[in-house]
N, C-alpha and C positions, 0 to 999 in steps of 0.2 A: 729313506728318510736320512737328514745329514744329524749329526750328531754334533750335538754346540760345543764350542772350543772359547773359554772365556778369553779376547783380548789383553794383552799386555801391557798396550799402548801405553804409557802416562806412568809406567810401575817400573821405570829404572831404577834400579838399586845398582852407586857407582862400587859400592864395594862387595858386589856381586860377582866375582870374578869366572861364576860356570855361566852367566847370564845367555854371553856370545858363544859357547863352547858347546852349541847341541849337537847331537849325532845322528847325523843325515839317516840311519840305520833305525831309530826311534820315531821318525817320523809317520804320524800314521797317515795312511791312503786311505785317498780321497773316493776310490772307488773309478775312476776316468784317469786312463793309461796317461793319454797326452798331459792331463794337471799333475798327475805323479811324476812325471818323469820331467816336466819344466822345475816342480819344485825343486825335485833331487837337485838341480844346479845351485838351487841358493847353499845346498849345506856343501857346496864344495869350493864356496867365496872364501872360507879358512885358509885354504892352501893359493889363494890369488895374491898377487899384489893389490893392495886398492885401486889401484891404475884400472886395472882388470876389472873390477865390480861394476862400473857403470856399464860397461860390455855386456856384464855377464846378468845385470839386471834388465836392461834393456831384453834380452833376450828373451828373459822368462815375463817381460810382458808383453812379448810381440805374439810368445806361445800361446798366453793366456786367452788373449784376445783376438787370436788366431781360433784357439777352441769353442771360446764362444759365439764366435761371429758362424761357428760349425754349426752351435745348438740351436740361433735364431732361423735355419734356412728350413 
């Protein structure tokens, strides 16, 4: 059973300054290697240049959908 994780979406707080500051390390698993280990990439956007993110996003949803296209076969 997955355990609910309330959305964020629409709760930007701009003077939130730890908002973007999570730590890849706190992140809990998902329980599936491959969605743990694409996530992992997003907490390591901190250390990219933004140049870099659309790379690094694009990746973690070719994985994603990579994985799932696993689960429908």
């Amino acid at each position: 059973m997955h355990e609910h994780v309330p959305s964020t979406i629409g709760n930007h707080d701009p003077d939130n300054h730890d908002a973007h500051n999570h730590d890849p390390d706190d992140a809990v698993p998902t329980g599936d290697a491959a969605v743990d280990e694409a996530l992992a990439r997003l907490g390591e956007l901190s250390q990219q240049h933004v140049r870099e993110h659309v790379a690094a996003f694009d990746a973690v949803h070719t994985a994603l959908q990579d994985r799932l296209a696993d689960t429908e076969e």
